[in-house]
N, C-alpha and C positions, 0 to 999 in steps of 0.2 A: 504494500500500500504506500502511496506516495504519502511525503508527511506534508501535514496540514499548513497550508501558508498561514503568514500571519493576516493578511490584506488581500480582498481578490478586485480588482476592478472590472463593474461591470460596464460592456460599451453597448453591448447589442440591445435591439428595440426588446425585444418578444423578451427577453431575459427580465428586461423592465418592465414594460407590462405584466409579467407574469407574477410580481411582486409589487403590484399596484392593489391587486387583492390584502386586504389589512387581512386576514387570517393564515395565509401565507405567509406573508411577514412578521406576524407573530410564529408561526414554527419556527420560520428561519432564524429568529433571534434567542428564541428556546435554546435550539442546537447551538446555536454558539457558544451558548455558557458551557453544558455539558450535553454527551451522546443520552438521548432517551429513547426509550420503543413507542408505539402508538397510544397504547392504553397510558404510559405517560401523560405523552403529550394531551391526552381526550381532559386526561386529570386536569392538568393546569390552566387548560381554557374553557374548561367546566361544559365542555359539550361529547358528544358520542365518539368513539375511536371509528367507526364509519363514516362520519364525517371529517375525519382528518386524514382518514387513507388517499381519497382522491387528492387531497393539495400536496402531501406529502409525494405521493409518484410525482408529480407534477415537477416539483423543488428537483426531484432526486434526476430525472430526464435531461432538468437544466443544468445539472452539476453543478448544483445550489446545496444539495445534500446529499450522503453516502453512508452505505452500510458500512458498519465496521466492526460489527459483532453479534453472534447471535448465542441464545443460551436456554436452556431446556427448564421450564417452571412448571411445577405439574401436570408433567405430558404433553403443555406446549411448547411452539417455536418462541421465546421473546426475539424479537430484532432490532438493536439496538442503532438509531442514525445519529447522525451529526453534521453540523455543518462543512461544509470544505472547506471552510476559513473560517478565521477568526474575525472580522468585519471587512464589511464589504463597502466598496464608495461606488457612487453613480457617476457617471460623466459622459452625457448627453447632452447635445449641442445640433438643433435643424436648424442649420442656415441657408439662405438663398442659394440655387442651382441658375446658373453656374457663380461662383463666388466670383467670377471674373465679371460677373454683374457691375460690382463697383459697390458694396457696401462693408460696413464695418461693424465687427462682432464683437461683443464685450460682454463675456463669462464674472461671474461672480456675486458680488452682494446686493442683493435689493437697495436701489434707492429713491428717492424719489429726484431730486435734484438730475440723474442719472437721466432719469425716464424724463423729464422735462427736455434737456439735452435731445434727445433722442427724437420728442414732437416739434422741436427746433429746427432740425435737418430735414424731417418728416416731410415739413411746408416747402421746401425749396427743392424742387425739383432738379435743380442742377448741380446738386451736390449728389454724394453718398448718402444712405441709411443710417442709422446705427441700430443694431438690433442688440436688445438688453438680455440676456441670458442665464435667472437668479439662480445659481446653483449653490452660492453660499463662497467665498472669501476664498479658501483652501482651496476649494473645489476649483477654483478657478483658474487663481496661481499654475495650480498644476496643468489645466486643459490647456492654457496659456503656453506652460512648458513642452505641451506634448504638440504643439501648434497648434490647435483650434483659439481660433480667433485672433487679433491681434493688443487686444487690450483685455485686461483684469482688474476689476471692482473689488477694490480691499480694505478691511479696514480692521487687520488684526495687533489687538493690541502685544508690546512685547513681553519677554517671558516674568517678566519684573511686577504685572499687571497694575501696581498704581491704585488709589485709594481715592474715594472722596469725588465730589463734582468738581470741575476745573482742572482738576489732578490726574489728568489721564496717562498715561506713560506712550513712548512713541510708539507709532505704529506701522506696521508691515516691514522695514527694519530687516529685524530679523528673520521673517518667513522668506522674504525675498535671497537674502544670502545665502541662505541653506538650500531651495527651490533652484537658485541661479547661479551654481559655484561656479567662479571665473566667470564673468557673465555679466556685462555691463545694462546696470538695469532705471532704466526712471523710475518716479514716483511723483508723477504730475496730481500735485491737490484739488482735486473736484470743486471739495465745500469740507468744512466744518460742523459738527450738528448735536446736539444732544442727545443722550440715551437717559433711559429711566425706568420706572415703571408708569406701564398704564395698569389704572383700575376701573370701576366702573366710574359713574358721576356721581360727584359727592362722596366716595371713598369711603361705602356703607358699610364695607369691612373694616376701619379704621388702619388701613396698611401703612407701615410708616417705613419701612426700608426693607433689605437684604435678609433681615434677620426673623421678617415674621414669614421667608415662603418656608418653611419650617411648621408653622401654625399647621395642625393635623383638617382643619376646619378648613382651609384655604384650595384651590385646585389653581395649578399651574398650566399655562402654554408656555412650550418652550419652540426656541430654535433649532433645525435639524445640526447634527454636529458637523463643525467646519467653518459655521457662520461666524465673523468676529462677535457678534451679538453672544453670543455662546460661550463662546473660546473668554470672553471677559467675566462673563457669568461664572465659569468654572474657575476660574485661577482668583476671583472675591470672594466665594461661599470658601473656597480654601483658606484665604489667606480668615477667613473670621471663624475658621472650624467649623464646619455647617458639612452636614453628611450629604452629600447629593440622594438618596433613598429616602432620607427625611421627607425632601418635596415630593405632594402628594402632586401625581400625572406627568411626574418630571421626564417621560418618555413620551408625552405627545408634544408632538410636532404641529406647526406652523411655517410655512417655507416662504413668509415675507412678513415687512411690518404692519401692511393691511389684513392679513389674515391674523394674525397675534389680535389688532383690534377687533377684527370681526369676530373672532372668537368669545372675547370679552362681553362686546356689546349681544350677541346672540345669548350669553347668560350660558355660556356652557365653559367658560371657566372665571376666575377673580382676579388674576394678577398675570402679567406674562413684562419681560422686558422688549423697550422697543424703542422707537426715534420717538419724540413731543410730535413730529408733524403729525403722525400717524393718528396719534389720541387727538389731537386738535381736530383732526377731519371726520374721526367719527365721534365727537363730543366726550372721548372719555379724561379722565383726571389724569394728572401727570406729577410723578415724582418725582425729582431729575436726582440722576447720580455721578454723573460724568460726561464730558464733553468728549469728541474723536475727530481724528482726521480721516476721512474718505479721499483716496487714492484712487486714479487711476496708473497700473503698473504696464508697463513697456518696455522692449530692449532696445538702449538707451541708441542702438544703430538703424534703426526703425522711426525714430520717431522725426525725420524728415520726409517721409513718404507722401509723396504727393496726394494718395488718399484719405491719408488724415487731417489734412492741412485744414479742411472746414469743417472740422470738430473742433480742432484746440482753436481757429481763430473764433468760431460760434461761442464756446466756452468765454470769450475776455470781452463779448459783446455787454453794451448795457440792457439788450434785452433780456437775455440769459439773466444773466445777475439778478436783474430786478423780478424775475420770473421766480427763481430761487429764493433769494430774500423773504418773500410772501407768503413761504414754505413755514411753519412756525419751527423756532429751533435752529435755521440753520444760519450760518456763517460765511459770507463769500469771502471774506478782506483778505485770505490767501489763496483764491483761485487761482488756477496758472501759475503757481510756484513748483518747483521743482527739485530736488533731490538724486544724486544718480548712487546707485548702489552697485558695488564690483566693482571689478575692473576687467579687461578681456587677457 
């Protein structure tokens, strides 16, 4: 038997699809932890072992799950699966056919200032595109790496994570060196913007920071992991000893900051973290905890390409700016600044 990777990455559609089913992806994440048989698994999702046969073949076809043991308990087979890996990342990216269309693709963190950008170029016909692609910070960095697309939406804080609002520690930094060794890379500043928490209106939980998503009463949205939203989330509950299993829901997901809000305001969960725009546009409260830099990241020998050129000059427009400004939360007075990270 081949030994188990630590990371498998998944590219193909049907592979994803086939883990768009939440029951699915609850086995698959069962098997990660540890091999279980079916009557396990029926266990821990509190439903029938016939009903998990089918999604299980299904996993195991995909080479999402594998036998790797089996063992005789009162005259039956047990058959014990697992996963093939120990977590798996996604990285999917449709962009325009043929790319020699003339547009530009940018992987990574939800934003809104991003997506403004993006209705900016939308209108002018004689430019390029930009198609926005939120797969989360990480994710992006690397699709980035592996060349899908030519720009990454970042905005992870580094390993030091920083305390307090105003007190953010720098960002992308670090990801970027490790992602780009030898590797000369930009870091052209988008916007500036606020994180926090949203709660409902009026804050009828009485949430007052970090330390009540703890509260057994409370349900969390979170962000899927990779996202900086996350990656800061983890390295604060850490630095104040706060057990991540404490938060109750702390494995559902939300894959932007409008879905975090929607979730809240739809009353199916109380707290999640996210930008002030986000809670401002669908009226919920805002607790701020820190400010960040959003990045757009590039190899620094790219970044004269004649296809980009009406992005970053759209970006230093007073339209833009003023467009972004109105965004509650966010920061232009260092847009178009820059940073190059490596060397080649």
């Amino acid at each position: 038997m081949n030994q188990q990777p630590d990371i498998q990455r998944l590219t193909q559609f049907e592979c994803i699809k086939l883990l768009s089913d939440e029951r699915r992806l609850a086995i698959l994440r069962l098997l990660m932890g540890q091999p279980a048989t079916l009557s396990q698994l029926a266990d821990r999702l509190e439903t029938y072992p016939a009903k998990i046969r089918h999604h299980l073949k299904k996993l195991e076809q995909a080479n999402l799950v594998e036998l790797v043991s089996t063992q005789i308990v009162g005259g039956f087979v047990e058959k014990y699966y697992r996963a093939t890996a120990g977590a798996y990342t996604i990285n999917l990216a449709i962009t325009p056919t043929p790319p020699a269309a003339g547009a530009v693709v940018a992987l990574g963190s939800h934003d809104l200032a991003l997506e403004q950008l993006a209705r900016l170029l939308a209108d002018n016909t004689a430019v390029p595109s930009l198609f926005t692609v939120p797969v989360g910070s990480l994710d992006g960095l690397i699709g980035l790496r592996q060349g899908v697309g030519q720009l990454a939406g970042a905005h992870l804080p580094d390993d030091d994570g920083g305390s307090g609002f105003n007190q953010a520690p720098d960002f992308n930094r670090a990801y970027v060196r490790r992602l780009f060794p030898g590797r000369a890379m930009t870091l052209l500043t988008l916007a500036h913007r606020q994180q926090g928490l949203l709660v409902a209106a009026g804050n009828p939980k009485q949430i007052e920071g970090l330390a009540d998503l703890v509260r057994p009463e409370l349900v969390f949205v979170n962000r899927q992991p990779g996202t900086g939203t996350r990656v800061w989330l983890e390295q604060q509950l850490g630095r104040l000893g706060l057990d991540l299993a404490g938060v109750n829901q702390y494995g559902r997901i939300a894959h932007t900051h409008h879905e975090v809000a929607q979730t809240i305001v739809a009353g199916q969960a109380d707290v999640g973290l996210g930008i002030l725009a986000a809670a401002h546009l669908t009226g919920l409260d805002f607790i701020p905890l820190f400010e960040e830099r959003y990045d757009l990241v590039l190899p620094t020998d790219s970044i004269d390409e004649p296809l980009l050129q009406p992005l970053f000059d759209t970006m230093q427009t007073a339209v833009f700016r003023q467009a972004v400004q109105q965004l509650a939360g966010y920061d232009v007075a260092h847009t178009g600044s820059q940073q190059v990270v490596g060397s080649a």
